[in-house]
C-alpha positions in Angstrom: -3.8 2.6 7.3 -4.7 5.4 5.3 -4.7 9.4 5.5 -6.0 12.3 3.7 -3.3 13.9 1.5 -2.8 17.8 1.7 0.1 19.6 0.0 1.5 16.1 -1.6 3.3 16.9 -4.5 1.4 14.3 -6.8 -1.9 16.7 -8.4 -4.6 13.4 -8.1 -3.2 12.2 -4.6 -5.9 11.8 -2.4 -4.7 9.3 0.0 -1.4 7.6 1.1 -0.9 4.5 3.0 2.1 2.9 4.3 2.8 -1.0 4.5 4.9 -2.4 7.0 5.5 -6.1 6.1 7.2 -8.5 8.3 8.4 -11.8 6.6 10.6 -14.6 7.6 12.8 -16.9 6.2 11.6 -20.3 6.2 15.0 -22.6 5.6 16.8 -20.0 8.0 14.5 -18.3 10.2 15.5 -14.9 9.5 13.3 -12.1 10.2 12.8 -8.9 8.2 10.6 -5.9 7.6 10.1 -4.2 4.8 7.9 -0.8 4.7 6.4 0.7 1.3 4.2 3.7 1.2 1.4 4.0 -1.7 0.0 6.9 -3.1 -3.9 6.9 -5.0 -6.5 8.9 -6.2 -9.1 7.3 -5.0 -10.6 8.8 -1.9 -11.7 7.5 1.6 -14.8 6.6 0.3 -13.6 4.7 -2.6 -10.8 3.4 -1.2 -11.7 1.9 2.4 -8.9 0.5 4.1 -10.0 -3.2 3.2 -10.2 -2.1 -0.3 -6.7 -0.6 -0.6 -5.5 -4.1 1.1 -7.0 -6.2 -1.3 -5.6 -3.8 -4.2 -2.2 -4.2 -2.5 -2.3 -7.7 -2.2 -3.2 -8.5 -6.1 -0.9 -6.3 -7.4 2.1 -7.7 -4.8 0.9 -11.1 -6.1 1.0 -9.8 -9.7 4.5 -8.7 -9.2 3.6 -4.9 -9.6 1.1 -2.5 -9.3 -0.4 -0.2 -11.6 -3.6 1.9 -11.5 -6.7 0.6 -10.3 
């Protein structure tokens, strides 16, 4: 999910992921993805895989993200 960041113009990137979600449409059954990429500071130790998820999926449910 997640790589090591070199040359990315943001100064405290030190990873990026991107997000591919796939959703359909309950009442008419139609499909889409969506794909959003995320930038962070925190590195591969602080921010595992499972943890960037979890912070993905409480800010998506929050209706935004912020730093966390």
């Amino acid at each position: 999910m997640g790589a090591t960041v070199d040359g990315l113009d943001f100064p405290h990137a030190a990873q990026v992921a991107r997000v591919v979600r796939h959703r359909t449409c309950l009442t008419t059954g139609r499909r889409s993805r969506e794909t959003v990429y995320v930038i962070t500071g925190l590195n591969s130790q602080e921010g595992s895989p499972q943890r960037l998820a979890k912070i993905i999926s409480l800010g998506l449910s929050r209706g935004g993200l912020s730093e966390a």
